[in-house]
N, C-alpha and C positions, 0 to 999 in steps of 0.2 A: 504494500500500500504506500500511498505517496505519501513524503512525511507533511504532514498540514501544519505544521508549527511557524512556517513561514507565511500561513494567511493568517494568521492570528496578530494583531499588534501587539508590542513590547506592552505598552500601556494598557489593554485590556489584561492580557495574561497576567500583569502585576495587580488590578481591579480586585481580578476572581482570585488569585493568591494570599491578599490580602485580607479578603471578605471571610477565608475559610481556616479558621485557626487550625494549629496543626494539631493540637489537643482534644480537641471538639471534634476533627473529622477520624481522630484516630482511637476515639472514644466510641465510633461507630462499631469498629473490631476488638478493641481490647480493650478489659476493664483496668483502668487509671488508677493508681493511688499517689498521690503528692510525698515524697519526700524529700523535704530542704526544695531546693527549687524546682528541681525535675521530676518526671511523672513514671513511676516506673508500672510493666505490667508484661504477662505473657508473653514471650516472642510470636505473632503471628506467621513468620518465616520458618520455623522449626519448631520441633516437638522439645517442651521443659518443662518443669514441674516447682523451678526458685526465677522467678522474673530478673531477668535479666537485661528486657527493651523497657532502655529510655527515651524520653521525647523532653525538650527542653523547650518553655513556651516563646523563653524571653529572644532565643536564636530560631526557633521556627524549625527545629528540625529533628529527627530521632535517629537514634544506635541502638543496636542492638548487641551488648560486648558477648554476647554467645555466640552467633555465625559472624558479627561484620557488618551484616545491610545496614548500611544511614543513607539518610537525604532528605527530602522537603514533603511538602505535600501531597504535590505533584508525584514525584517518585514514590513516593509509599503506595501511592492508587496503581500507580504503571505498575507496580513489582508487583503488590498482592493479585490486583485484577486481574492483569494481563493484558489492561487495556491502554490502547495508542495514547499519544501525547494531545488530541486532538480530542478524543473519547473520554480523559482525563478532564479536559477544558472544560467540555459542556454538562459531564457531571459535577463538577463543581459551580458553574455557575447556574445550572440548577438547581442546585443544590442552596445555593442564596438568590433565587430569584433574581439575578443578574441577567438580563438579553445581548445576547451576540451579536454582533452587527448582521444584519440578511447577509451582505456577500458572502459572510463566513460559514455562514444555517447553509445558502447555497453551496458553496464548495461542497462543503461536507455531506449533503445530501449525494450528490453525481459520485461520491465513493464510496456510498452505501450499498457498494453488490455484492460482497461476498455471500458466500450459500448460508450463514449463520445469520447474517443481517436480513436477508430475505426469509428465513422463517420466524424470525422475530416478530417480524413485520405479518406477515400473517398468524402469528398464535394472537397481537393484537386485534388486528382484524375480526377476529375469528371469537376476540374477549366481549368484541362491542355487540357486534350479530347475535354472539348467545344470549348475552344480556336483554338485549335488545327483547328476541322472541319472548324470554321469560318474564317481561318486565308489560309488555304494550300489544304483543302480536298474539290473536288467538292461535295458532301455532304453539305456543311457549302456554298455556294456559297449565298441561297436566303438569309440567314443572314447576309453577305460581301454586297448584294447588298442596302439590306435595309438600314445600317451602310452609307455606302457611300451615299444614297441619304438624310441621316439626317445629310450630310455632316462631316463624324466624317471620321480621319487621320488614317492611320495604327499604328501613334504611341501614338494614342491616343487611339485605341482599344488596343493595347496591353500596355500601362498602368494601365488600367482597366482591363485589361484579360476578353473585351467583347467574349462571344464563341456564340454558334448556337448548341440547341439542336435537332439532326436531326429527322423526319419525320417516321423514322424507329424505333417502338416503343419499341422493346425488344431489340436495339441495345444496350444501358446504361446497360442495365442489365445483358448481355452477360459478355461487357468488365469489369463490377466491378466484376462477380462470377469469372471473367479469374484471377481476381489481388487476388483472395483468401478473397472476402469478401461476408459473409452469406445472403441470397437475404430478409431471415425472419428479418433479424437487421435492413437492411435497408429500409424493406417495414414498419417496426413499426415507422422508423425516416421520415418516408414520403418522403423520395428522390425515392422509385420505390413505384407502386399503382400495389396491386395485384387484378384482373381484378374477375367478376364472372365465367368467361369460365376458371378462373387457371392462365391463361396469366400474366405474371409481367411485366410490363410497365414504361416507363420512364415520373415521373410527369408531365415534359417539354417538351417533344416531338412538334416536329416543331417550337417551339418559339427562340426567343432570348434571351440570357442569361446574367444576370448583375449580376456578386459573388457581395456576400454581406462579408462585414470582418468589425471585431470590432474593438475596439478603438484603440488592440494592432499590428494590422494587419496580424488576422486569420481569415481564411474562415468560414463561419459559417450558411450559406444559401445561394440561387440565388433568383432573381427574376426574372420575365419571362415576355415577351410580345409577345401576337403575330403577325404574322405580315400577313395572311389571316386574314380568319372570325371565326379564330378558339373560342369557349368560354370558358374561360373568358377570357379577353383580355388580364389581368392582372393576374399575380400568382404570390404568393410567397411560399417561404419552409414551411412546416408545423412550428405553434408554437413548441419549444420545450424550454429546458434548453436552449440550447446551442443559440437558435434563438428563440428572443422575441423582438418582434416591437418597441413594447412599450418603449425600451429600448436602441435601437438601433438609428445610424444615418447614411444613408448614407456618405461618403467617409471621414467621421468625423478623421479614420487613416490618409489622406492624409494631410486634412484641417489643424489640431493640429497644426502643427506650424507654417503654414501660419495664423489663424486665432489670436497667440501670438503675430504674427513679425507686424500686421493691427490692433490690437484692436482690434476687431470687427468679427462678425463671416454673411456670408450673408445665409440664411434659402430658400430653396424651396423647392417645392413639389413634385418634382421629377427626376427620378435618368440621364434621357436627360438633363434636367436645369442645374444640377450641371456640366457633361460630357461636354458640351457645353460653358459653362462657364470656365471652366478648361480649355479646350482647347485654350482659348480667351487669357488667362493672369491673369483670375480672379481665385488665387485658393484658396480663405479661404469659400468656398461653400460647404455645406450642405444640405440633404434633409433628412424629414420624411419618412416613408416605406409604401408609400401609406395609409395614416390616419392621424387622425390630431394630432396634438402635443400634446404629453402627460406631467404631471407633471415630472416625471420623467427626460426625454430630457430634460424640460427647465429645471429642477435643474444641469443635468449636463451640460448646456450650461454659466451657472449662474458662476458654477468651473472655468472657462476658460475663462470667457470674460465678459465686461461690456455689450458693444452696441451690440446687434443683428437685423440686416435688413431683415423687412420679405418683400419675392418675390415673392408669389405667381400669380397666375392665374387671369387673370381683368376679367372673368366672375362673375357672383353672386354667383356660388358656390366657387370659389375662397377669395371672399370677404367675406364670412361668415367667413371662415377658416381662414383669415388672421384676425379677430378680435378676434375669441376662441385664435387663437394661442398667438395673443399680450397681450389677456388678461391674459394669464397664464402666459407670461414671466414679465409683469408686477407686477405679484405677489411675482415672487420670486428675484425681488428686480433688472431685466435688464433694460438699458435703451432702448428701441425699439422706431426702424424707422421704415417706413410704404415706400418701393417703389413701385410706380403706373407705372402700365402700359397701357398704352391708347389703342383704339380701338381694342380691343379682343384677343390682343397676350397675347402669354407664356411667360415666359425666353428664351428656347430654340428658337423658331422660332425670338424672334427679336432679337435674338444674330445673328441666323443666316442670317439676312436680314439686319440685321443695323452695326453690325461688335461690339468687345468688347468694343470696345472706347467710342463707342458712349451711349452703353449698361450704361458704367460708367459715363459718362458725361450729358447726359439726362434722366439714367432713377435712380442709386443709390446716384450720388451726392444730388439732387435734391430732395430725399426722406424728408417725412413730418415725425411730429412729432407722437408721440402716438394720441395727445388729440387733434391734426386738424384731421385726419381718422377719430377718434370715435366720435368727432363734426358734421362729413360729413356723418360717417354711420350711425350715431343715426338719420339723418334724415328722414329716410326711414319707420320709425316706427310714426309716427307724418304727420298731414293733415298743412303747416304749414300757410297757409290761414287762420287756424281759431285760434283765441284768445285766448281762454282755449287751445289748445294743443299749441301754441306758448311759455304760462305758463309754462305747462308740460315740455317740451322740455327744456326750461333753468333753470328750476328745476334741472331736469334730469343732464345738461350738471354744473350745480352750484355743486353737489355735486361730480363729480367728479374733478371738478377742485379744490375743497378743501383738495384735497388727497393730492396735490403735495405739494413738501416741499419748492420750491424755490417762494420766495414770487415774483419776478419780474417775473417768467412764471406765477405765478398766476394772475398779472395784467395784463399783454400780452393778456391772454385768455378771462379776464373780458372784454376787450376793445374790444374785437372783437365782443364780444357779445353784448356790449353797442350799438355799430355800426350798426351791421346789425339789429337790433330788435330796434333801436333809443331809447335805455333806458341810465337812465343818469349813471356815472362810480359811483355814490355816493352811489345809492340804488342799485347794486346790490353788493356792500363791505359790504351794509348793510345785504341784504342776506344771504349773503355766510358767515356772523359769526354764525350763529347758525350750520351749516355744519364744519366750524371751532372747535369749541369747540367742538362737538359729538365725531369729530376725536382726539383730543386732549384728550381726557377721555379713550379714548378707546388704546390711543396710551400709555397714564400714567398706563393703568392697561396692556397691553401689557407689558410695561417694568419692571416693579413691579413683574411679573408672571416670565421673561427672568432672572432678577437678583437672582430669589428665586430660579431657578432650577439651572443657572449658576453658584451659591453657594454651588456648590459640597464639596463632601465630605474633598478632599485636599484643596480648599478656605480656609475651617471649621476649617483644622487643622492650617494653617500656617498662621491664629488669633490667635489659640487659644490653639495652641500647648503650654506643659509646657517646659521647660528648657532643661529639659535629653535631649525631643523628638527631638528639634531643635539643638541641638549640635550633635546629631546620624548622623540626615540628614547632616548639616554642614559636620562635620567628613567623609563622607561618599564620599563628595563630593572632597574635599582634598585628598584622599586615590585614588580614579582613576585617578587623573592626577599626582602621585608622591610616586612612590612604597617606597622610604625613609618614608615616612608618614603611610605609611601602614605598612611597617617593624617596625616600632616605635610601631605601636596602636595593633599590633599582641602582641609585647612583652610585653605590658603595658596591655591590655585589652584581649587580646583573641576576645572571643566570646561573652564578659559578656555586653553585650547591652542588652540594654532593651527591645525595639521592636522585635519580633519572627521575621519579615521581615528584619529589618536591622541583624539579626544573621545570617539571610542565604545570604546577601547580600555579609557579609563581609568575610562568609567563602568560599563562590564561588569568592571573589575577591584574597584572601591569596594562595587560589590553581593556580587562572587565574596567580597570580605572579611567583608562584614556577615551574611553565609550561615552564617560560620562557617570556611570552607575553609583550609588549610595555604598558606605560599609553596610552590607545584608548581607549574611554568610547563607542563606536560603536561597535570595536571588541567585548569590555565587552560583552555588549546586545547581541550581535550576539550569544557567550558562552553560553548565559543562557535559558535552555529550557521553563520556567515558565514562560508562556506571562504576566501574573501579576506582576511577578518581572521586567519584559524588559519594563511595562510599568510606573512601580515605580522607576524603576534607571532614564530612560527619565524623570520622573516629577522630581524627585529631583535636577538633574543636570541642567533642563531648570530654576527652581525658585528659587535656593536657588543662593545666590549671592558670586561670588567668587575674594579676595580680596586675595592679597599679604599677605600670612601669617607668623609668625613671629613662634620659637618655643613655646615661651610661652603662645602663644594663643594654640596651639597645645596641649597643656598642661592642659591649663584650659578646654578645650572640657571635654576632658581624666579624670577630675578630678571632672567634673557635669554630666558625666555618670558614674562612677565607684560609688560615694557618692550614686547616685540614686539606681546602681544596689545592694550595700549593706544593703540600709535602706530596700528595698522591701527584700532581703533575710533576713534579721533581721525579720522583719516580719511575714514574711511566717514562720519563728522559732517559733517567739512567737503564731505567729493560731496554730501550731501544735503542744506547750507546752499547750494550753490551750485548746485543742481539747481532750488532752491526760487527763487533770485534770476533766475533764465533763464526763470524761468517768469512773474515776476512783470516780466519786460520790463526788468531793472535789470542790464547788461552790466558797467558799472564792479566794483558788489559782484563781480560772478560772478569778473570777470578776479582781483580781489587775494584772490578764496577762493581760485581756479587758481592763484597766485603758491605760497599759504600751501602748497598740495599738494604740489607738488614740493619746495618747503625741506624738508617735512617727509619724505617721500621720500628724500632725499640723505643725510640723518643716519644 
């Protein structure tokens, strides 16, 4: 694709850069905690368990010192998203109501072909029409009616943009060839089903329609129910790129900042529970895409929030699912609650019989712990009449309660178990230290192994860096926030750094100045096409410590890289005097150039 950053003005780009704090827009993915000036929280980039991505408000820009990625706003969206420098633009100044100039909405329009952008474009299309029938067209009436007996509001369908795919199977297919979109693109995206008799077909035909949209809130699938005997009851969009389960959360756009403003994010099963729920007053609700929770969801759930309440279904297959689920969320480090729901309801149905309030008040306040659920579900697997599985069973329940870290839930759970099995609290503390220690080994070589890889390559150097290196970075750091300073080390230094990465840093910073530009170490970044470098200016600026400088520190920088950059070109003279002597058959010369190399070396 063409790069579009060149129809964008400098001025606009700095508008919408401005407009979009980098703490607020990156508060969209990871949950923020303030400490001293910076914001620390989950690396988005990689899987961790101790936050180690910072974002700093005052420079506009985040590190992350586990992998490396830093940069601006801009670059945080390009990296996580994957989207263009153009596609960055206009979510963000959508994102504050900012208008693009038309030439610019033009351009970028004419390079909206690729095969993703074009089904985009029609699962769109596809949101309105459904809606559309369900909302105004007799067509859409049995889906209106179904909606209304699940007790759901007209503005609660049209927040959702629930629609009704109508009965008439080549109707979809009709109205998207009418909009100029090719029927083979879209039968290979699985939105039409081309039939054996030729016939093309609308996937959803006769069901009800729930768009599915991602984090940022784009369409990106539907999913379907029906509401006869049609089979399968349930449908969803083919897997593709653009839609993948796996990955995906029901109304997780909506939730986001409801699920910030609560702590806590509430998990169901289905895309009525959450509708229902929402409707109530409860809106930090989420569901899976029909399957159980994947690693995935819970790591991005992990991003965003501590506590997650799982709600499932109080059937048996409900109950499985709510313990694979807890157990995954418990791995990657949430605290999960368990809400029960008594005698065979959903979410939806006892929302809609017992009202939100009470939904809150007797069934989410009240939720249990991870380790009472899995106390109560583990008992299912165990006769517990008999003796040896009574064993088994507090075996069983002894090593997980060795996992937890807070030693007074670890008493808590002991005594409960003392209790009901009438063992004494002595012997099973005695127990549960050999569970103790196993984890404790394992948790020493866990960290041992975190600290080893966490010891990246920048840890490495900013031990062990020598003198020059650490004055370049210093200098470097002083130079973007005071173009006097950089006017100085242009005229004193040039280019003659020692590092090939601080040469190119500094000669993109001498230009960024002569352009005219502000000290903005964000702007900087933004300037610089080399994501390597945009992520070595962010490391420098986040670690290297900046202190009220004086000239004559300024000076001394200036004068332990310039020493440095001399003795290495002295050098480099003498390899190449004594390259010259080895050539010309003259051993003696060579050996007292070799002498001179090393004295010079040693200093």
């Amino acid at each position: 694709m063409v790069d579009l950053s060149n129809f964008v003005p400098e001025d606009v780009i700095e508008d919408i850069r401005n407009a979009n704090d980098i703490v607020d827009v990156i508060s969209d993915y990871v949950q923020l905690n303030k400490q001293g000036r910076n914001y620390f929280g989950l690396c988005p980039f990689h899987d961790e368990k101790t936050p180690s991505f910072s974002v700093t408000q005052d420079k506009q820009i985040f590190h992350c010192f586990g992998c490396g990625k830093g940069g601006n706003v801009i670059t945080f969206l390009m990296e996580l998203e994957g989207l263009t420098f153009i596609e960055t633009i206009k979510y963000l100044a959508d994102r504050r109501g900012i208008e693009l100039p038309q030439s610019i909405v033009q351009t970028t329009k004419t390079q909206a072909t690729s095969s993703d952008e074009q089904i985009l474009s029609a699962y769109k299309w596809l949101e309105k029409l459904y809606h559309y029938l369900l909302r105004f067209a007799k067509d859409g009436q049995e889906g209106k009616e179904y909606f209304a007996k699940r007790g759901l509001t007209n503005e609660t369908i049209d927040l959702f943009k629930l629609g009704y795919a109508p009965n008439q199977k080549t109707f979809t297919a009709s109205f998207l060839e009418k909009k100029g979109f090719h029927l083979q693109q879209l039968q290979k995206a699985g939105i039409l089903i081309n039939k054996s008799n030729g016939e093309t077909i609308d996937r959803f035909y006769g069901r009800v329609i729930f768009p599915i949209r991602n984090h940022l809130g784009v369409i990106v699938g539907f999913g379907a129910r029906s509401i006869d005997k049609q089979a399968p009851k349930y449908l969803n969009s083919s897997e593709s790129q653009l839609f993948q389960k796996s990955k995906l959360l029901y109304n997780f756009d909506l939730a986001k900042k409801h699920i910030r403003k609560e702590n806590e994010a509430i998990l169901f099963e289905g895309y009525m529970d959450v509708i229902s729920a929402y409707q109530a007053g409860i809106k930090n609700v989420i569901a899976t895409m029909g399957t159980s929770l994947t690693e995935s969801q819970a790591r991005l759930l992990r991003r965003y929030v501590e506590t997650v309440i799982i709600c499932y279904d109080s059937d048996e297959a409900g109950i499985e699912a709510t313990y694979r689920a807890a157990h995954l969320l418990e791995q990657v480090d949430c605290h999960v609650k368990i809400a029960v729901l008594k005698d065979g309801f959903d979410p939806d149905t006892y929302i809609q019989t017992y009202g939100g309030d009470n939904f809150i008040n007797k069934v989410l306040q009240p939720s249990e712990t991870f380790m009472s659920f899995y106390m109560r579900y583990l008992k299912k697997d165990f006769k517990l009449q008999s003796k040896s599985d009574q064993l088994r069973y507090i075996q069983t329940v002894l090593k997980e309660i060795a996992k937890m870290n807070s030693s007074i839930e670890r008493e808590y759970y002991l005594k409960v178990l003392a209790s009901e099995f009438n063992i004494t609290l002595e012997s099973l503390n005695q127990e549960i230290k050999t569970f103790l220690k196993t984890n404790q080994d394992q948790q020493d070589n866990r960290k041992k192994d975190s600290y080893t890889k966490k010891a990246t390559h920048f840890y490495q150097q900013k031990r062990l860096l020598p003198a020059y290196h650490n004055a370049e970075r210093q200098l470097i750091v002083y130079m973007l926030q005071d173009r006097t300073i950089t006017d100085k080390v242009k005229e004193e230094l040039g280019v003659a750094f020692n590092i090939d990465q601080h040469k190119i840093i500094v000669t993109h910073l001498y230009a960024y100045y002569e352009e005219g530009h502000p000290p903005d170490i964000s702007l900087f970044i933004e300037k610089l096409e080399d994501e390597s470098l945009k992520h070595l200016v962010a490391e420098i600026t986040m670690t290297s410590p900046v202190y009220e400088v004086s000239s004559d520190e300024i000076k001394d920088y200036i004068r332990i890289i310039r020493e440095e950059y001399e003795d290495v070109s002295y050098i480099n003279k003498l390899k190449k005097e004594q390259k010259m002597a080895e050539q010309q058959n003259d051993p003696l010369t060579a050996a007292k150039i070799a002498l001179k190399i090393i004295e010079q070396q040693r200093k």
